[in-house]
Every structure is written in structure tokens, then in C-alpha cells.
C-alpha positions as CSV (number, residue, x, y, z in Angstrom):
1,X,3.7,-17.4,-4.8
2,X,5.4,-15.8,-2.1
3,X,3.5,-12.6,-0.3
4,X,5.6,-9.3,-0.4
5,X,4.8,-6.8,2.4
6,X,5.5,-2.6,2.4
7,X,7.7,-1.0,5.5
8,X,4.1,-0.9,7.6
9,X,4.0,-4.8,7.6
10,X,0.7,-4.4,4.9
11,X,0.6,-7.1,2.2
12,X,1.4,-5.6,-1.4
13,X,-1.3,-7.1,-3.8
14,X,-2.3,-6.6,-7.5
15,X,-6.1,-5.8,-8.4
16,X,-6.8,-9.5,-9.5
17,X,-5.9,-10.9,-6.5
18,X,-8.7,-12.1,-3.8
19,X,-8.3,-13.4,-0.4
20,X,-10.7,-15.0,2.1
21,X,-11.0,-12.0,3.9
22,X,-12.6,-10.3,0.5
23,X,-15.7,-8.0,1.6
24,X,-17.2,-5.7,-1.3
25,X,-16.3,-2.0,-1.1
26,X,-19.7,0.0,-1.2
27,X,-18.7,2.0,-3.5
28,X,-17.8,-0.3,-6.6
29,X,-19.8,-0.4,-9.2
30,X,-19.5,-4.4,-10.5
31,X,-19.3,-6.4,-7.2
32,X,-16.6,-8.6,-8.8
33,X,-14.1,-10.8,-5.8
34,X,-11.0,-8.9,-6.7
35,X,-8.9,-6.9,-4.5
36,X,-9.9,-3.6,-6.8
37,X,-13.2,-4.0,-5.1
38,X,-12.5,-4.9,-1.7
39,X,-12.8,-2.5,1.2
40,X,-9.6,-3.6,2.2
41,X,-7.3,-2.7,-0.4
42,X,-5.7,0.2,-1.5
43,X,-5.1,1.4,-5.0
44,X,-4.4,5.3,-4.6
45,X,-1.7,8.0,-5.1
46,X,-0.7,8.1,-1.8
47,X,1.0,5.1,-1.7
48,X,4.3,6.4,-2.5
49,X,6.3,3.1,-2.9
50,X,4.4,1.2,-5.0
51,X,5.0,2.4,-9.0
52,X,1.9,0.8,-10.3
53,X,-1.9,1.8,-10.3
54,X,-2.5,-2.4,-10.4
55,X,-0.8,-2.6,-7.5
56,X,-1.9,-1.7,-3.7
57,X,-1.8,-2.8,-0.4
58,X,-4.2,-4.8,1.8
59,X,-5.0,-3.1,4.8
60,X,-6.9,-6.0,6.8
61,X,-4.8,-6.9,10.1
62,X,-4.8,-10.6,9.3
63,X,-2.6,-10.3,6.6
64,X,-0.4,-7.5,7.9
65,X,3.0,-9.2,9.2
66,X,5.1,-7.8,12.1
67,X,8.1,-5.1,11.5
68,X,11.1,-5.6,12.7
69,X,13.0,-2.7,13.1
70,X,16.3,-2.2,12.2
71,X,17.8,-1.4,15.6
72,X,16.3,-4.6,16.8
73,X,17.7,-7.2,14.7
74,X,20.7,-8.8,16.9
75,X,23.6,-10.3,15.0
């Protein structure tokens, strides 16, 4: 499967999924290796361009890809 990425370069994931950059969240109550638990990810209101709660974005630097802007792409 093929990663999909938001306008800040972040990976878009789904709960279920689990990396090998997974480490726990302190707050989670069943240490279970899914993105819904991982410090990493996030599942919140705020993120305005995703339209499901099973779906957030990975914030860990490793799996962020580079922007390109608009202006900078060349024909």
C-alpha cells in the first residue's frame, strides 16, 4: 500500500496501523502497537483535512516527506 502524506509533508495513517518508529503514548490506557496509541500520531479535531476520527497523521520526522511548493515545480 502506497503512503499518502497531508500539505505539511506528515504521513496520513489509520488507528490500526503501526510503524517501526511505534513508541507508547503515556497516556493510553491498553499499551496496544497501533498508531491510536503512539506518541506520534495524531487523531484530534484540529486536523481539518482529514474527515475521519480513524484517521490521523504521524508526526515523527522520519516519515514526514518533503513539500514541494507550487511555485517551485519547473515545467
Amino acid at each position: 500500500m502506497e503512503n499518502s502524506y497531508d500539505n505539511n509533508g506528515f504521513m496520513i495513517v489509520r488507528e490500526n496501523y503501526c510503524c517501526d518508529h511505534f513508541e507508547p503514548d503515556e497516556g493510553a490506557l491498553v499499551p496496544m502497537k497501533e498508531c491510536w496509541c503512539c506518541k506520534w500520531a495524531r487523531f484530534d479535531a484540529e486536523i481539518h483535512e482529514l474527515n475521519s476520527k480513524s484517521v490521523g497523521i504521524c508526526q515523527y520526522e522520519g516519515n514526514r516527506c518533503e513539500v514541494v511548493e507550487s511555485s517551485e515545480v519547473s515545467l
